[in-house]
Every structure is written in C-alpha cells, then in structure tokens.
DRENDO-1510 file (C-alpha; in Angstrom, 1 decimal, always signed):
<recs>
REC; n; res; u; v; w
REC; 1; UNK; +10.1; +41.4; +15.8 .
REC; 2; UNK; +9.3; +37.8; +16.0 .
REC; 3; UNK; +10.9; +35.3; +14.1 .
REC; 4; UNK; +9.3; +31.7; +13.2 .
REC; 5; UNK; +11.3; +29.1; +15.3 .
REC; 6; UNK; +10.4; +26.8; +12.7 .
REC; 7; UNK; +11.2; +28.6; +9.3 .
REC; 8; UNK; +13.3; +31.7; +10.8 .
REC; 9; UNK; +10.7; +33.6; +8.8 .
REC; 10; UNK; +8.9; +37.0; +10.3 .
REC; 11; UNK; +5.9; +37.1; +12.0 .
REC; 12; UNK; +3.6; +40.1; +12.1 .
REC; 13; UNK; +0.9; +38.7; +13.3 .
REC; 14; UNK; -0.3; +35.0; +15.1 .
REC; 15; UNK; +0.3; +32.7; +11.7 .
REC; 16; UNK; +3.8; +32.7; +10.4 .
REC; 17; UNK; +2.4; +33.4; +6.7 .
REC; 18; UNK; +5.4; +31.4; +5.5 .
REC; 19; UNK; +5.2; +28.0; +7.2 .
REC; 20; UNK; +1.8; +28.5; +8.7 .
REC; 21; UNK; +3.5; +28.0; +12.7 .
REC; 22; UNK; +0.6; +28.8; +14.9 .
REC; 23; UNK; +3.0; +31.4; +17.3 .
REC; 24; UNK; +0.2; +30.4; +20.4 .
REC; 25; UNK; +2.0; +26.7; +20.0 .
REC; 26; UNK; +5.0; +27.9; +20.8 .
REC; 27; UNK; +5.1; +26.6; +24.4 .
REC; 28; UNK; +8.7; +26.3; +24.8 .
REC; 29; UNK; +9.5; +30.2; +24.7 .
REC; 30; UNK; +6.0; +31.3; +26.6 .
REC; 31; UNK; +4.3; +29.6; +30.0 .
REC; 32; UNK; +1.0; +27.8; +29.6 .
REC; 33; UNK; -1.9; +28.2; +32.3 .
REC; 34; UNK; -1.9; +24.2; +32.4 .
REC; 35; UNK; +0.8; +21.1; +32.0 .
REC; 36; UNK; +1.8; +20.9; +28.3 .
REC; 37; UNK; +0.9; +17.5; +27.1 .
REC; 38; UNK; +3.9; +15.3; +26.4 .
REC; 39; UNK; +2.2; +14.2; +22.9 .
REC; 40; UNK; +2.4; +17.9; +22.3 .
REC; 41; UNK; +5.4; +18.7; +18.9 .
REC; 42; UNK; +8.1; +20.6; +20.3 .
REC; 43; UNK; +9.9; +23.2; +18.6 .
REC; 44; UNK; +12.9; +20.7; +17.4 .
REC; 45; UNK; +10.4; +18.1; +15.7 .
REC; 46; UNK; +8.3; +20.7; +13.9 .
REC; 47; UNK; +11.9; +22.3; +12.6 .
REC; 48; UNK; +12.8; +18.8; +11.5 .
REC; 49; UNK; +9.7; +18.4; +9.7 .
REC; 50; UNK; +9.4; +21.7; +8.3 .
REC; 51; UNK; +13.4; +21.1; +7.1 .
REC; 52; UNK; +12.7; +17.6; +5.4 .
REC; 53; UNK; +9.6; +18.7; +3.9 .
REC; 54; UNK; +11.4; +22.0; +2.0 .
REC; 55; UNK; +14.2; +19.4; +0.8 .
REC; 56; UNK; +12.0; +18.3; -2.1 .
REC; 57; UNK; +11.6; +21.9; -3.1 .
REC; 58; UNK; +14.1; +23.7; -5.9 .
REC; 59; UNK; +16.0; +26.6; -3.9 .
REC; 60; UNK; +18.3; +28.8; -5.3 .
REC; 61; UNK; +22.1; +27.7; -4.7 .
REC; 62; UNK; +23.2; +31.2; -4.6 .
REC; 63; UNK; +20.9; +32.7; -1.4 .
REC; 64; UNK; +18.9; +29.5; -0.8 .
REC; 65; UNK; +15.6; +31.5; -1.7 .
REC; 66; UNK; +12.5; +29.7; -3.1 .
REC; 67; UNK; +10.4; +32.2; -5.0 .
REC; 68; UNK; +11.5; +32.8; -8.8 .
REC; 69; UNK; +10.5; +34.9; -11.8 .
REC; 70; UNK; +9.9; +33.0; -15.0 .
REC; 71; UNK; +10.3; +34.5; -18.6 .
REC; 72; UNK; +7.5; +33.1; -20.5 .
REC; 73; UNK; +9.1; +33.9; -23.7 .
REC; 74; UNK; +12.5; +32.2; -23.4 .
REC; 75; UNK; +11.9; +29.4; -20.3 .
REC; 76; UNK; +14.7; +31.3; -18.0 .
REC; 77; UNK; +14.2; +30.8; -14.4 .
REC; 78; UNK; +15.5; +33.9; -12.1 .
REC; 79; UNK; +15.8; +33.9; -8.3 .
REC; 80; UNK; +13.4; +36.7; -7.0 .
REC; 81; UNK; +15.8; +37.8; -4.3 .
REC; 82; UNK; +19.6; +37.7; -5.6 .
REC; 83; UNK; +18.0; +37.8; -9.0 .
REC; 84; UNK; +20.9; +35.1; -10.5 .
REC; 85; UNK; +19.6; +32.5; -12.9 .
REC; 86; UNK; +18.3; +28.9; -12.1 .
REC; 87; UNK; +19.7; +25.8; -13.8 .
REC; 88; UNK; +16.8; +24.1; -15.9 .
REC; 89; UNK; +13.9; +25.8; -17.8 .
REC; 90; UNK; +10.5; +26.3; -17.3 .
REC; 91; UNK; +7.5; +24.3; -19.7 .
REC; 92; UNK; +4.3; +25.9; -19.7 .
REC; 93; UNK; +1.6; +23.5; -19.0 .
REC; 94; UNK; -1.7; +24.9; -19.7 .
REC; 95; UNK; -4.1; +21.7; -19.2 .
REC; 96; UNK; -2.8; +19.4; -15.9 .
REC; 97; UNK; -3.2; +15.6; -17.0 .
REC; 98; UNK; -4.8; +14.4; -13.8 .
REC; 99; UNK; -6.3; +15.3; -10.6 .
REC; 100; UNK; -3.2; +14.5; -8.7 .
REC; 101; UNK; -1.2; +17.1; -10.7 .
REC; 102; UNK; -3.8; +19.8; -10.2 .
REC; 103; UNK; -3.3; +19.5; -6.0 .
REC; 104; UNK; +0.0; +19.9; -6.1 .
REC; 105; UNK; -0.4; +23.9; -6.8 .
REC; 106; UNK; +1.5; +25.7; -4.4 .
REC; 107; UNK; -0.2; +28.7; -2.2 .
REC; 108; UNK; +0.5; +31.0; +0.2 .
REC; 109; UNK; -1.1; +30.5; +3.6 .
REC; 110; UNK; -4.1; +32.6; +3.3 .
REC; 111; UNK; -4.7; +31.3; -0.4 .
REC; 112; UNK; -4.6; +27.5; +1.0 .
REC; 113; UNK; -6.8; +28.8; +4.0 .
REC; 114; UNK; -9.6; +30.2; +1.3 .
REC; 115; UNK; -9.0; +26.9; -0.8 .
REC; 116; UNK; -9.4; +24.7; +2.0 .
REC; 117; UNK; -13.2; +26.6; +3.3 .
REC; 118; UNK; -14.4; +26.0; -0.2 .
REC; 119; UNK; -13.7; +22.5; -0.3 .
REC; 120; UNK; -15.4; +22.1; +3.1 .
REC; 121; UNK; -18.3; +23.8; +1.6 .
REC; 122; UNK; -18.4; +21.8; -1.2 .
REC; 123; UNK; -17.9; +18.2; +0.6 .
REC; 124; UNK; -21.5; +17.8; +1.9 .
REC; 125; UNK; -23.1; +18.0; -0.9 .
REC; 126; UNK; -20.7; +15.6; -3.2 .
REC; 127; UNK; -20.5; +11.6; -4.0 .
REC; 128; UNK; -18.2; +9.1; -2.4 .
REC; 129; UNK; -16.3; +9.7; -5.1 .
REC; 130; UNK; -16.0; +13.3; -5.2 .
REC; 131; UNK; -15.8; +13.4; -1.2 .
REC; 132; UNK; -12.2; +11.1; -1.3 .
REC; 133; UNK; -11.0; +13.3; -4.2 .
REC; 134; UNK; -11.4; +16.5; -1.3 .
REC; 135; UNK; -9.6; +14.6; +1.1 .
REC; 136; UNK; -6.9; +14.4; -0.5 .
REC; 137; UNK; -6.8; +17.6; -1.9 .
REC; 138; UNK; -7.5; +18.3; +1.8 .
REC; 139; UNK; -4.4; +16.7; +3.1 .
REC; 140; UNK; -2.4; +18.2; +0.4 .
REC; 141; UNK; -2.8; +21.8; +1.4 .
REC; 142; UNK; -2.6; +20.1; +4.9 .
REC; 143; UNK; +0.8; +18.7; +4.0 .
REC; 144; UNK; +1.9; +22.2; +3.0 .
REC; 145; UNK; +1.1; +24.0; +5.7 .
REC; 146; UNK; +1.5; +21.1; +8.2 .
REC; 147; UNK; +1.3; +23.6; +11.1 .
REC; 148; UNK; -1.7; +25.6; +10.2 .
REC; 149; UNK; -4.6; +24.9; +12.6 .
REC; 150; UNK; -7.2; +27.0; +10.4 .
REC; 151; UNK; -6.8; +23.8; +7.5 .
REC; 152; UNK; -5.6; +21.1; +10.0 .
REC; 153; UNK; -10.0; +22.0; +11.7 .
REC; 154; UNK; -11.3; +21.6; +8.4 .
REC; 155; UNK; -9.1; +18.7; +7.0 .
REC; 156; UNK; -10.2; +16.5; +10.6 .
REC; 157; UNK; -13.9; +17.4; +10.3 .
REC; 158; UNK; -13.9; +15.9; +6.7 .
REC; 159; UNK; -12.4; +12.9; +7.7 .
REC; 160; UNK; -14.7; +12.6; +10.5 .
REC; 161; UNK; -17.5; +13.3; +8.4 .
REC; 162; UNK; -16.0; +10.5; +6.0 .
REC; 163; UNK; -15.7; +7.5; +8.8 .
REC; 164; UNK; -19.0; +6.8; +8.2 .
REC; 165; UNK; -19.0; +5.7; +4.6 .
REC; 166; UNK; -16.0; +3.1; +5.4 .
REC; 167; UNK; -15.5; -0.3; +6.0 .
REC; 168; UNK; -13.4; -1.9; +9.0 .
REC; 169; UNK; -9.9; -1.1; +7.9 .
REC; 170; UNK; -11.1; +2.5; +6.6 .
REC; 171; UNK; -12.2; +3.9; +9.2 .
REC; 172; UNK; -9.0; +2.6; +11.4 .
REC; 173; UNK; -7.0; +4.7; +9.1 .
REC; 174; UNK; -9.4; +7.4; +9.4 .
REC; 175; UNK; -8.6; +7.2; +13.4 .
REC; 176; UNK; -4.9; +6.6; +12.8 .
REC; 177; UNK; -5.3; +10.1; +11.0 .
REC; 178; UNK; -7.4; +12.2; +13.4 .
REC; 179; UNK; -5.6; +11.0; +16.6 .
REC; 180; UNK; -2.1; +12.4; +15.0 .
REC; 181; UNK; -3.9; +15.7; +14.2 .
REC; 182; UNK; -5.3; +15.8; +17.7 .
REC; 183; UNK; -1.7; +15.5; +19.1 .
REC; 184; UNK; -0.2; +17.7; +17.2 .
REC; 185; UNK; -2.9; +20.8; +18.0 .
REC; 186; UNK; -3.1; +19.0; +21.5 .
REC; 187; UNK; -4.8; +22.5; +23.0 .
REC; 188; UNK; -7.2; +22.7; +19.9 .
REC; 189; UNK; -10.6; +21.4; +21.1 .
REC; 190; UNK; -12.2; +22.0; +18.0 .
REC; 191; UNK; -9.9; +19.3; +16.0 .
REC; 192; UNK; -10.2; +17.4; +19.8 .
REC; 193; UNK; -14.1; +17.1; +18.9 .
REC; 194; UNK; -13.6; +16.2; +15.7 .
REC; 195; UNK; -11.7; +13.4; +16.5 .
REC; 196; UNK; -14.2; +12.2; +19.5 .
REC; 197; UNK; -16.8; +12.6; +17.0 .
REC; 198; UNK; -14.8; +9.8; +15.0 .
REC; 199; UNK; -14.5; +7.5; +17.9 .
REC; 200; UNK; -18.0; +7.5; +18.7 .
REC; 201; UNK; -18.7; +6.4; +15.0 .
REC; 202; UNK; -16.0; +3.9; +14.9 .
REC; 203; UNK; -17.2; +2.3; +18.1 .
REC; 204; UNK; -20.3; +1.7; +16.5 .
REC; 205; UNK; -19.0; -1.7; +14.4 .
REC; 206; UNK; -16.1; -2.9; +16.7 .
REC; 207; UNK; -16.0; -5.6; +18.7 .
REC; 208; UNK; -16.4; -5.7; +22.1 .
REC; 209; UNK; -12.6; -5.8; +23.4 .
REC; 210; UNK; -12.0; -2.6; +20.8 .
REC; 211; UNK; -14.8; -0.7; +22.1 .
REC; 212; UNK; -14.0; -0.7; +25.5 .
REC; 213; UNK; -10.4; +0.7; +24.3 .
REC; 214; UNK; -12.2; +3.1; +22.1 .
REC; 215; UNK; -14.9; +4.0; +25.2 .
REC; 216; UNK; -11.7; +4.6; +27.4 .
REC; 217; UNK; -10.3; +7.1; +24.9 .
REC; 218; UNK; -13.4; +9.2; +24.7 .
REC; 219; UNK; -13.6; +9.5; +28.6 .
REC; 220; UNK; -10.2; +10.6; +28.3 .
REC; 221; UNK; -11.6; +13.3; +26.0 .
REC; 222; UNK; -14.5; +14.3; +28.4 .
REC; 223; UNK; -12.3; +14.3; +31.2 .
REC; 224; UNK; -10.1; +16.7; +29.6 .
REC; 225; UNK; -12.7; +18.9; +28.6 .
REC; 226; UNK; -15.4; +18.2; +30.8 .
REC; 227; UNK; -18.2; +20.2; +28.0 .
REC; 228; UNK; -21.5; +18.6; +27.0 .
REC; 229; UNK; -20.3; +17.7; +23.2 .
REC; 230; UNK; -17.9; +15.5; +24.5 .
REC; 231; UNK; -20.1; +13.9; +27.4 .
REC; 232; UNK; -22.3; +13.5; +24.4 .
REC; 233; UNK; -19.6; +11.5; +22.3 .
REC; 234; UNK; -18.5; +9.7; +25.5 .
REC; 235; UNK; -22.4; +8.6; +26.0 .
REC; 236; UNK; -22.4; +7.2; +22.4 .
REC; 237; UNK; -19.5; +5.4; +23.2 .
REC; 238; UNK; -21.2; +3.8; +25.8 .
REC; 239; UNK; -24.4; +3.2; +24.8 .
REC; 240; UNK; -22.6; +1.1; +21.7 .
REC; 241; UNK; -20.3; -0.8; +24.2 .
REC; 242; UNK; -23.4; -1.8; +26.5 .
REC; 243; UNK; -24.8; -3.9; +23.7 .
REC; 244; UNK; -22.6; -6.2; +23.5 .
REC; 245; UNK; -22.1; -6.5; +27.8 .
REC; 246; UNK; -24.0; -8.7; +30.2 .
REC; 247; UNK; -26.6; -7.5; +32.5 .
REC; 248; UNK; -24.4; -7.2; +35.4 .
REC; 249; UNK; -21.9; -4.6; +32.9 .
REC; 250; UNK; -24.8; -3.1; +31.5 .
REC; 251; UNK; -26.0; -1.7; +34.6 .
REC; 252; UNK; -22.4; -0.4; +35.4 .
REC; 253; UNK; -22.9; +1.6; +32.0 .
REC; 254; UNK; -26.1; +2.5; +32.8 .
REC; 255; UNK; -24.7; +4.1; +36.3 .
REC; 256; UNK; -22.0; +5.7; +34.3 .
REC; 257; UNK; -24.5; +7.4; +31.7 .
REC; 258; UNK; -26.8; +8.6; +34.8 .
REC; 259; UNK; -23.9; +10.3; +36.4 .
REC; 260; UNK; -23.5; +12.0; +32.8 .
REC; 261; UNK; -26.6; +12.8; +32.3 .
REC; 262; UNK; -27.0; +14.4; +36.0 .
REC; 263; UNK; -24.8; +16.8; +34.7 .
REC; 264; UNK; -26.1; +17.8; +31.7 .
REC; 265; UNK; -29.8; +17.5; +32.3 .
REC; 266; UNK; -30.4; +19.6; +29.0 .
REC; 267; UNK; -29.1; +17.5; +27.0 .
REC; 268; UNK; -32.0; +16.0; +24.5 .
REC; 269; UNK; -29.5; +13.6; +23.4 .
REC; 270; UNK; -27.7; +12.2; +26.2 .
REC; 271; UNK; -31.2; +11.9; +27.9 .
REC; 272; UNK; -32.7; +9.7; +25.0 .
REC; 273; UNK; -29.6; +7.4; +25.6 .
REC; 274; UNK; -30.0; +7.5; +29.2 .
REC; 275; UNK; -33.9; +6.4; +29.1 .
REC; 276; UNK; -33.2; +3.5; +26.1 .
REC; 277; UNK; -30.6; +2.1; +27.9 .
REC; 278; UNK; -32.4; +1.8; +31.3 .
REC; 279; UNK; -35.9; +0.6; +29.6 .
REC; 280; UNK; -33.3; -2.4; +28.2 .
REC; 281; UNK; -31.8; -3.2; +31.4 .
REC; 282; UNK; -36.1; -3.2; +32.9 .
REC; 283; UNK; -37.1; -5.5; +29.8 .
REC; 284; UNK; -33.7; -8.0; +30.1 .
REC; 285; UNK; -34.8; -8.0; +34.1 .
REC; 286; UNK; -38.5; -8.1; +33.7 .
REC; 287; UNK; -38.8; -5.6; +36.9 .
REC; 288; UNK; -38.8; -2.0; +36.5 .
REC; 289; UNK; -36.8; -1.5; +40.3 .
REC; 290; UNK; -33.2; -1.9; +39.8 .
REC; 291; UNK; -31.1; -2.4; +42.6 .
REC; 292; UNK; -27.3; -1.7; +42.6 .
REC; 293; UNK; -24.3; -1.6; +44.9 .
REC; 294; UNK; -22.4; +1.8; +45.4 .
REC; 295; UNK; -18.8; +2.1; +46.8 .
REC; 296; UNK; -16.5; -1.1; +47.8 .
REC; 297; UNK; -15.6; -2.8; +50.7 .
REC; 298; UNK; -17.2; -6.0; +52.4 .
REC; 299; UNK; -20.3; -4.0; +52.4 .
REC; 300; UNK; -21.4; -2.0; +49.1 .
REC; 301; UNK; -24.6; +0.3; +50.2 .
REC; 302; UNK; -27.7; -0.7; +48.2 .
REC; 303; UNK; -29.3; +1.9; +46.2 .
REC; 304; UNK; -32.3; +1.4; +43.6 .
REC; 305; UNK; -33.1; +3.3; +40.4 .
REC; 306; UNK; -37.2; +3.4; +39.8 .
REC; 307; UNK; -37.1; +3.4; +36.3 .
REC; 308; UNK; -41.1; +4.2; +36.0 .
REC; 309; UNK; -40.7; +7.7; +38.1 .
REC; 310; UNK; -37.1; +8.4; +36.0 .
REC; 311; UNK; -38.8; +7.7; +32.7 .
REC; 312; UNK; -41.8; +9.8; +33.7 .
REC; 313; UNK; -39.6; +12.4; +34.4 .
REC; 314; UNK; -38.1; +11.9; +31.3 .
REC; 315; UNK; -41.0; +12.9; +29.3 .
REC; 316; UNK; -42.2; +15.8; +30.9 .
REC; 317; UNK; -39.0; +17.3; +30.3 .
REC; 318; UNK; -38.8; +16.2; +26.5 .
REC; 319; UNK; -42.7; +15.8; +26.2 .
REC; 320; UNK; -41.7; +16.0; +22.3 .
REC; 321; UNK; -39.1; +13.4; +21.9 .
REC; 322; UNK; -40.7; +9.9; +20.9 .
REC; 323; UNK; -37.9; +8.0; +21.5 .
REC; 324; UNK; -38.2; +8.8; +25.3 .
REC; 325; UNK; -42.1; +8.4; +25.2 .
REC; 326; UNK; -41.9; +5.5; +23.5 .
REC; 327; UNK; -39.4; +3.6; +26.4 .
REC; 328; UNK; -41.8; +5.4; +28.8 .
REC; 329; UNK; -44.9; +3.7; +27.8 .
REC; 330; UNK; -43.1; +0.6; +27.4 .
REC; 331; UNK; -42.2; +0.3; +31.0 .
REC; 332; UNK; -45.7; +1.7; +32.1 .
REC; 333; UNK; -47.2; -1.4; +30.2 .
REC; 334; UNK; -44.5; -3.7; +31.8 .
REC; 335; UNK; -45.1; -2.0; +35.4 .
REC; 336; UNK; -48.9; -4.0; +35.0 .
REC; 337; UNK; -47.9; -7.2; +35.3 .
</recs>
C-alpha cells in the first residue's frame, strides 16, 4: 500500500484520487535517471500547500473528515465517516447568482479531469469574453487539484493560447503564470512547450533588452530538450530579437538559426525563418556573399555563407513554400547587379 505524502490518502494507482499528487513526482522517496531540478516542489512545500489550502474547508471536529450527508428535509449536516452531526445547516440553492459561484463546485479528481477536457474543447471556438471566463474556471479546478498534471496541461495550453489576445501587462502575467506551472511539473515537457510556446509570442512585442532575456529562456528550453518544437520556439525567438539588432548581431542570429536548422533540416518552419532572415542580412548588405568569423583568438578563421546556392537549396527542398521562393527570387534578382 502507498500512501499520499501529501494528503496521507491511499493510492491505488499513479494519481492520488484525493489530492491529485502525481506519485511519479515523488522524487524524494524514488531515484531519477537525471539531476532533479532545484525549482522542482519538494514533498514538504506541496504538504504545506495542500495543508493551507484544506484550512478553508469545513471538517468534522470529531474525526477531521470532509465528506457529509445532508438531509434535505430538515438542513442537518452528518459526517459520512463517524456519522456525528455538524454545527450549521445546509440551504438549498437551486439557481447560483453568478458565474463565480458556479466554479466553486467541488469534484473529485476524475470529475475535474472530464470538466477540465470539455472546457479545452470548448475554448477555441468561444469570444474574448467567454475564453477569460474558462480560464478561470480553468484555474479553479487547477486550484483544487493543484498537483494534477492531467488539468495543470490543459489549464497552461489555454493560457498560452490566450497570450495572444493581450496587451503588455497581460501577457506578463500570462508568463508569470506558465513559468510557475513549468516549475512545478519541472519533468512535464508537455506543460514545458506550452510555456515556450508563450515566450515565443511574448517576444514578439517586447523590447529589445526583454527579448534577449526572453530568447535566453527559450534556449534554455531547447537545451533541455533538445526536440524540434522547441528548436522551433527557440527560432521564433530569434528571428523577433534579430529585428530590432544591428547588422553585425544580426548575422550572429543568423549563424545561430543555421546551426538550428542544420539539425532539423525537415523543418518547413525553421527553414522559412532561416531563408527570410538571411535574404534580410543580403538586402541590408547589398551582396549576396556573407563573410563571417568563426572561433576566437587574435585570429578568427573566415568562413562565407552563399546565400544564392543556400536559398536555391532552399526551394528545391520546399518547392511549395512561397515564402522561401519568394526570398529566393529576390536574391536571384539582386545577384544581377
């Protein structure tokens, strides 16, 4: 038998169905195959939490249980496992008076599970309006179950879904929100891209001294999981950063998104970012041979990039993108001259 280190609770199977503890989180009773991060919740904090959370809750004074019986007729309140009556009485209330009220409803974990996939399936389709309404209701059944990675996946791909549609300040928040979800399911790479999908659209209206801190937190990201969705993120990142950098930065990014993309050569995406970033570096130079210094030392070897052959190459690969064709053609008409 396994108990919950959080709620003392048993667990049959990974999801304590009580608290909603993801039992694979528990790092400090089995080993990892890699270094546990040190943003990573121990045990301790997530008891605290869980503790200060279930203060707000009525419990029964006699066995300190929370699930009652409630006799509809006459009000009375009875604890469901010593069975001795509960001070107060309870008032049927048929029609709640305001959204608010209605996502407060209590579930189990699987209910709030099921709740939480509808709401995801309903979000796409909805109004501003009706999208920051399933946020919250989102973060309520988060709030419940604060250690459930099945809602905590659904709750960060809303919000970063939702950065989009906000200002400045919002999408901050937004950030603020995904990056404490991120280190709290630290080993979750789904709630990981979620959150790098966030930064890429933040980075997007910063300026330029908060991009490059944004940029360096996606390459964290990559680094750490090296796949091409977060290469892809990364790119983005860089692509918006590069606009607002000199020539001589620019073609820093551009060696930076090259080494990407020689990686992930499949990548429709990162290639289109690749070729419009080098056909901008071409136009601001007016020459279509870039030269650039590799290593360091008193003497940096010289390579060149030939951006006519690359962008060529470009195009037969993705003879269906028009993006690509259209920064190949470009350079083929500046080559002329």
């Amino acid at each position: 038998m396994y108990l919950c280190p959080v709620c003392g609770k048993e667990i049959e199977n990974t999801i304590c169905s009580a608290c909603g503890f993801d039992k694979s989180c528990d790092f400090e009773n089995y080993p990892t195959l890699s270094e546990v991060s040190s943003q990573a919740l121990g045990i301790s904090n997530l008891k605290e939490t869980y503790e200060n959370k279930q203060k707000k809750y009525i419990s029964c004074k006699n066995c300190g249980g929370r699930t009652f019986y409630i006799d509809i007729e006459s009000g009375g309140i009875l604890c469901s496992e010593c069975l001795n009556p509960i001070d107060g009485r309870y008032e049927s209330k048929s029609h709640p008076h305001n959204s608010e009220e209605a996502t407060t409803k209590q579930y189990t974990v699987e209910q709030a599970v099921q709740e939480a996939g509808k709401l995801l399936e309903l979000y796409p389709k909805q109004s501003y309006e009706a999208k920051s309404e399933t946020i919250i209701k989102l973060k309520t059944l988060f709030e419940q179950f604060p250690f459930n990675s099945k809602i905590a996946k659904k709750y960060a791909l809303c919000l970063a879904c939702f950065i989009s549609t906000q200002k400045s300040e919002g999408k901050e928040k937004i950030i603020s929100e995904l990056e404490k979800l991120y280190k709290q399911f630290t080993y979750n790479s789904e709630i990981a891209e979620y959150y790098a999908l966030g930064l890429s659209l933040l980075s997007t209206t910063q300026d330029y001294s908060d991009k490059q801190d944004t940029v360096k937190h996606l390459k964290a990201l990559y680094l750490r999981f090296r796949n091409e969705t977060f290469a892809l993120f990364y790119v983005q990142g860089l692509r918006n950063l590069s606009r607002d950098q000199s020539i001589t930065e620019r073609q820093t990014t551009l060696l930076e998104i090259k080494g990407i993309y020689d990686i992930f050569k499949d990548s429709e995406e990162i290639a289109v970012i690749y070729a419009m970033n080098l056909s901008n570096i071409c136009k601001l130079q007016r020459k279509t041979n870039l030269t650039y210094s590799v290593g360091t030392g008193l003497f940096p070897k010289k390579e060149s990039i030939d951006a006519k052959t690359i962008l060529k190459n470009l195009s037969s690969k993705f003879p269906q993108n028009r993006s690509i064709r259209q920064c190949t053609e470009e350079i083929n008409e500046m080559s002329r001259y």
